[in-house]
N, C-alpha and C positions, 0 to 999 in steps of 0.2 A: 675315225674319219680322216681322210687325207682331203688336203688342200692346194695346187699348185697355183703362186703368184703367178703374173703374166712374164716377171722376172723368170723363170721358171724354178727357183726357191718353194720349195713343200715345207708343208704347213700340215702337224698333227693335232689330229681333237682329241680324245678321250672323253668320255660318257659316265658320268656316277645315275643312272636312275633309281628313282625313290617312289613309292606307291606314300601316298597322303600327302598332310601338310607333315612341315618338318620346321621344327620351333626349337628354340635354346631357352624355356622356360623352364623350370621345376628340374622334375625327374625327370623330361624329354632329354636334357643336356647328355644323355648316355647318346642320343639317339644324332644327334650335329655330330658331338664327339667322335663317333664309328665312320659318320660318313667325311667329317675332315679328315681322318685318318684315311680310307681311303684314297681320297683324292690327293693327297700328300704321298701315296705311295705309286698311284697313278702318273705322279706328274716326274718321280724319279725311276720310272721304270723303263727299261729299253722293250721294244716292239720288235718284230721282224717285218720289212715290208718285202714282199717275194717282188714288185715289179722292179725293184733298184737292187735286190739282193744285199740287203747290208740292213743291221739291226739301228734301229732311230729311238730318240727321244720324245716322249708327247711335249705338245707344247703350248700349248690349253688345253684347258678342264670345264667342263658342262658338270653345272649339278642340277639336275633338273628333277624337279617334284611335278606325281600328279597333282598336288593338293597346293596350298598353299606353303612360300616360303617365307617366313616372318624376319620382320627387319631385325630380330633379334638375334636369332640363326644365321643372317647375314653378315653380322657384326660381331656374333660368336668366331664364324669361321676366319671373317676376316681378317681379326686381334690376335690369333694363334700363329695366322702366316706371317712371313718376312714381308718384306715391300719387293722383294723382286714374284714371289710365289703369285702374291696377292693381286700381282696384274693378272697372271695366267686364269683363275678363275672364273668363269662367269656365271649366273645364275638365271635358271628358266624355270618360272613354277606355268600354274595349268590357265591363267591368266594372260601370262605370255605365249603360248602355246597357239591358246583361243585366237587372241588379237594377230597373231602372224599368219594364222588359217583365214583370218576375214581380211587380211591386209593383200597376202599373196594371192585369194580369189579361189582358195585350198575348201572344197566341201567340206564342212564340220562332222566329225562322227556324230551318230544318230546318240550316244548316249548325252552329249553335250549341248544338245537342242530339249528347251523344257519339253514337257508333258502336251500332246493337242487337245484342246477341250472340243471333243467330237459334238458336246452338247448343244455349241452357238450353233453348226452349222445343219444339225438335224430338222426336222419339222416342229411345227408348235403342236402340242401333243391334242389338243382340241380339235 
């Protein structure tokens, strides 16, 4: 994703997406570990942008889970970064996702809406 300040200063995103939750508990630690690597390889990688013609730096990082991200995974990834990395970061699980779609006035996908209980609004069956 690009960004341009009103400065006119651009501003690069990068995107780690993850399907579930993503935990630094037990044996999951394989599973933070892969995607901190990642985003640590993300965040030193040059891009090419065709509208400037000249290869850029990202300059945040999205980790964004469907599922939940645990404070532990957060603390996992964040303890391995430097303090300059550790600003670039940010984290979006499916929580955050939700409240931005009701915040921005964003329709919610249909899978994200419970179940209809067809049964309230049928007839009494006598």
């Amino acid at each position: 994703m690009r960004y341009t300040l009103t400065t006119q200063h651009v501003l690069y995103f990068g995107v780690q997406a993850k399907i579930g939750k993503l935990d630094a508990a037990g044996s999951s630690t394989l599973n933070v570990a892969e995607v901190h690597n990642q985003a640590t390889m993300m965040l030193g990688h040059e891009i090419f942008d065709p509208e400037v013609n000249r290869r850029v730096l990202v300059d945040h990082a999205f980790i964004i889970a469907g599922g939940e991200i645990t404070k532990a995974a957060r603390n996992w990834i964040g303890g391995k970064l430097d303090q300059a990395k550790r600003s670039q970061i940010m984290f979006m699980d499916r929580d955050d996702m939700l409240n931005l779609c009701i915040v921005s006035n964003i329709p919610l996908p249909p899978g994200a809406l419970p179940p209809s209980d067809n049964a309230l609004t049928d007839e009494i069956p006598f």
